[in-house]
N, C-alpha and C positions, 0 to 999 in steps of 0.2 A: 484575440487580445489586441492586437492590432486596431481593429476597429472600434474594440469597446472604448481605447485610449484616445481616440482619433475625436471622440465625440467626447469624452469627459474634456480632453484638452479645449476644445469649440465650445464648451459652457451649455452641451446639449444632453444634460443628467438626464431628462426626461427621456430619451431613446437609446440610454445606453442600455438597459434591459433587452430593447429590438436589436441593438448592434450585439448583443452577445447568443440570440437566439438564431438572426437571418443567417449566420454563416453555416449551420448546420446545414440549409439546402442544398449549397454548391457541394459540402463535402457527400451528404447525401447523393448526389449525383455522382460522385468521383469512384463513392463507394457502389452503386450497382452496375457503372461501368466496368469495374476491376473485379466485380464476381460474373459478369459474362464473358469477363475474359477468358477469367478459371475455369468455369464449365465447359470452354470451347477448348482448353487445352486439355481438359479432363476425359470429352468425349460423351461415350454414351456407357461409361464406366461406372455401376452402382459404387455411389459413397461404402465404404467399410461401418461396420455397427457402432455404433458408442463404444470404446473399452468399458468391460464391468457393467455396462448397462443390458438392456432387454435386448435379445436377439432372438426372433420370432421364430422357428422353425418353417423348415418347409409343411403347407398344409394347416401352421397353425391358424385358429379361431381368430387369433388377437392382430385386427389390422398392424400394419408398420406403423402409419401413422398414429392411432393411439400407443401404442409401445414407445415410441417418440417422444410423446410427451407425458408418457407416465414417467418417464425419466429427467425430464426438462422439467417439468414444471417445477419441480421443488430448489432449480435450482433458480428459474424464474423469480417466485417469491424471496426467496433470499436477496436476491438483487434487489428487490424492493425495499427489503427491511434496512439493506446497508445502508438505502440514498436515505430513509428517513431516519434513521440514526444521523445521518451527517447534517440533515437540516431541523429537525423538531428538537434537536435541545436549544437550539437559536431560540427558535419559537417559545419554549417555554423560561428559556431565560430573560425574555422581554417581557413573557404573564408574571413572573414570579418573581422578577427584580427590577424591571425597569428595561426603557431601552437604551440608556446608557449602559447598564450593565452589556445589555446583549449586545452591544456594536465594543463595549470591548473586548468580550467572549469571543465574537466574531471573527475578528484583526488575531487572539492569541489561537484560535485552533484553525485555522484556512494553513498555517505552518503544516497542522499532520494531514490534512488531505495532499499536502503534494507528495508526502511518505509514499500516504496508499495510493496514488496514482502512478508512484514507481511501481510499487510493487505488482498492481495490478497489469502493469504494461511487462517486465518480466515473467509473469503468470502467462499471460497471453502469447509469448515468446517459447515458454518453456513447459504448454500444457500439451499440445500435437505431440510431441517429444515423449514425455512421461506417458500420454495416453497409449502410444506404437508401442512403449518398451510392456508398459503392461500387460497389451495386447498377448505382445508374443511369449508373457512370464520371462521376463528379463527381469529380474527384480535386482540384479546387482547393474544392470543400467540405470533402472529407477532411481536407487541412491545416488550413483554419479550423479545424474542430472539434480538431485533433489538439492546436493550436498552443495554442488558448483554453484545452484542460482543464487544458495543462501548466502554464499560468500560474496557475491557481484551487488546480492541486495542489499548488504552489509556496508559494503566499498561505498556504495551509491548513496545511501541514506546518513548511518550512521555519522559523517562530519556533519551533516545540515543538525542531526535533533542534538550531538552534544554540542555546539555549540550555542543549539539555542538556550542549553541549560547554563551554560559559562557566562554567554552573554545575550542574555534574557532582557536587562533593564535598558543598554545603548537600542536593543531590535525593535524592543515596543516604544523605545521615542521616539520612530521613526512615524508614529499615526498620530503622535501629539502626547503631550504630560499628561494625559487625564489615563492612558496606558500602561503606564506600569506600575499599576494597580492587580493586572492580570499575570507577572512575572510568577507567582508562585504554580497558577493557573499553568501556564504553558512549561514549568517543570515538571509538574504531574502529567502532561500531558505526550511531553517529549520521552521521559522515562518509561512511559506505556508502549510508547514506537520502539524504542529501542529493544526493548524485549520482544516482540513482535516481529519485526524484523528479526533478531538472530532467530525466532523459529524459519523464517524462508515461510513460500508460497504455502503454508501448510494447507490452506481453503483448496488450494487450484489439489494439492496432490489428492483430499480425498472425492474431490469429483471425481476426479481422471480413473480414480479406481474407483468409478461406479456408485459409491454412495453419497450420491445426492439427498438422500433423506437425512443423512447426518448432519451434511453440510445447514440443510435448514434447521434441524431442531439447534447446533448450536447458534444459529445469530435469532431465533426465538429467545434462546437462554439470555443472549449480552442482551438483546433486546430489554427483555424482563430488569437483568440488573441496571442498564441502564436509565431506565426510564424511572424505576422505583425509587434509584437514589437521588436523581433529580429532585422527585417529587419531595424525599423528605431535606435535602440538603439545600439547594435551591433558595429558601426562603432565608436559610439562616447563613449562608456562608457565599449566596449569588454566585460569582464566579468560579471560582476555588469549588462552591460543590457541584456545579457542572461539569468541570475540569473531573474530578472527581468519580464523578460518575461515567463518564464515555470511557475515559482511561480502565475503570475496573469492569467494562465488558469487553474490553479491548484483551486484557489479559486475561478474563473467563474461556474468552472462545477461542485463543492460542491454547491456552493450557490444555484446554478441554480437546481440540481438537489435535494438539499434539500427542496426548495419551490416545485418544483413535488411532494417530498411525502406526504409533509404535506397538501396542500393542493388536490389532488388527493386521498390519501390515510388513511389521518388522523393520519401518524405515524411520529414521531419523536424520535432522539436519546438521549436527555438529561432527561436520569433518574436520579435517588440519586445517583447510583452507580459509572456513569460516572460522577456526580460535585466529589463525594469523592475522585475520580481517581487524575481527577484537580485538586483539592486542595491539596491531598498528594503529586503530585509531582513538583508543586510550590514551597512546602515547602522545598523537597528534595534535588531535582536537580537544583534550580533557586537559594534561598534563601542560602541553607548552602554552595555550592561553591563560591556561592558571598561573603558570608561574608570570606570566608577562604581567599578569594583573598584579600580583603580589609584588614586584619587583618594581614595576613602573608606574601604577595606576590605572585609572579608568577613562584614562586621556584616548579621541578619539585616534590621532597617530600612533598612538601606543598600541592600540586595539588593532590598526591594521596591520602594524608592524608583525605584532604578535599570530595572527591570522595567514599572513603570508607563509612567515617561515614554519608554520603547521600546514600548510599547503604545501610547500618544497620540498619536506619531511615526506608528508603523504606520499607525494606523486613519485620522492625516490624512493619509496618501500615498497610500493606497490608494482615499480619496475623489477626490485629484485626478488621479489616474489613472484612475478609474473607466469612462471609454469605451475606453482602451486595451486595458483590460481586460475590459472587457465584462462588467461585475460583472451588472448589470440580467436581459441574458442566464443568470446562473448562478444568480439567485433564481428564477426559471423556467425553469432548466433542467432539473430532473428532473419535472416534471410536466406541463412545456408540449406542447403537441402543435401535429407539424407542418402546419402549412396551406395551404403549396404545391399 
């Protein structure tokens, strides 16, 4: 980011593309210095199997390595489908409405990828975790961890997307007037996160339990929905039916994969922790900007007035909830190791 800003500031648009690609090398490098680390602290210790996944017998027929990626692979292609979900409706909102439309679509949904970049960065924190507890049939670990992250992903997102719903029209004039045009656009789009989020990691828990084949047929299904309603919304409704359409795969493949776990697996995300979550930031982020707006206007002072003391609100609720929520547990959660 740094660098990409570093050149747009110097008036050098043409290599900001390069300045957001070149930094991957160093981190590339950082990254297979810190897995020779691993393996030197690990030894000469066989990795443990996939939870839930193929675990070959002694003597079996079926290399490791194929058993590997008869498991991977499906999760492989998923990973694919999500990035072009997240760039090909750009694409076809520049075929199908212009590329005004599409650089406004652009500026209102780049909002929910920083959702899913939380969430996927808690997934990543809290999949080892569920993966071990499943291993050993801990299923009432499984919940804890499943219930806790959804409440930290709650804490964590939900103030960014209500408020993009409260204040939708002052966010997008921050890219210019011609922007909020797309405000209805990034309600429908915000409201899809919000729901998605209180499900929690649902994707990370049915890998972790082994079915990868699930996990791809549902983001084939959003896939499908996605792209179809594009196709017919698109033409007639440009922004708002692209909005539209990502949002209703968004909620297909929660739904869809929350009935998986529940009924497959017996786990669900709505513990105490996550309704407190809810209801804190109802209060917070929905409630005291609304009333600031009603009460005062749409004056930018007013806006941050009102902002603030929903952030003071927040930050003292979430202190007095703090064992409900296991806050303690989530500043050592991604580094902490288990000691059982």
């Amino acid at each position: 980011l740094l660098v990409v800003a570093a050149l747009l500031l110097g008036g050098s648009l043409a290599w900001a593309g390069a300045g957001w690609a070149v930094v991957y090398l160093p981190s590339a490098a950082v990254a297979v210095w810190w897995l020779r680390k691993l393996a030197r602290r690990m030894g000469a210790a066989p990795p443990d199997p996939a939870p839930g996944g193929p675990e070959p017998a002694v003597g079996s027929a079926e290399p490791v390595g194929r058993a590997f990626w008869r498991f991977s692979s499906a999760r492989a292609l998923t990973s694919i489908l999500q990035m072009a979900m997240q760039r090909l409706d750009i694409v076809l909102v520049g075929a199908l409405a212009g590329a005004g439309a599409a650089a406004v679509y652009t500026a209102a949904s780049r909002f929910v990828v920083v959702g899913q970049t939380l969430g996927t960065a808690l997934g990543n924190a809290s999949d080892p975790r569920i993966a071990a507890s499943m291993a050993s049939g801990n299923t009432g670990a499984v919940r804890e961890i499943y219930q806790a992250s959804t409440a930290w992903f709650v804490a964590l997102t939900w103030p960014m997307f209500l408020l993009l719903v409260v204040l939708r029209e002052p966010l997008l004039a921050i890219f210019g007037p011609d922007y909020g045009s797309a405000g209805p656009a990034l309600v429908v789009l915000s409201l899809a996160m919000l729901l998605s989020t209180a499900f929690g990691t649902v994707d990370s828990v049915i890998v972790m339990a082994g079915h990868t084949g699930w996990n791809l047929v549902n983001a084939v299904l959003a896939a499908a929905v996605m792209f179809g309603l594009d196709l017919l919304l698109i033409p007639a409704w440009g922004v708002l039916g692209a909005a539209i359409g990502w949002a209703s795969a968004i909620v297909v493949r929660n739904v869809v994969g929350l009935g998986q776990v529940r009924l497959a697996l017996r786990l669900h995300p709505f513990g105490r922790a996550t309704l407190l979550t809810v209801a804190l930031n109802l209060v917070a982020f929905l409630g005291i900007p609304m009333a600031f707006r009603a009460l005062l206007g749409d004056g930018l002072p007013d806006l941050v007035v009102g902002c603030a003391v929903a952030v003071v609100l927040y930050a003292g609720g979430l202190w007095s909830l703090r064992e409900p929520l296991q806050l303690g547990a989530l500043i050592s959660f991604p580094g902490g190791r288990d000691r059982g």
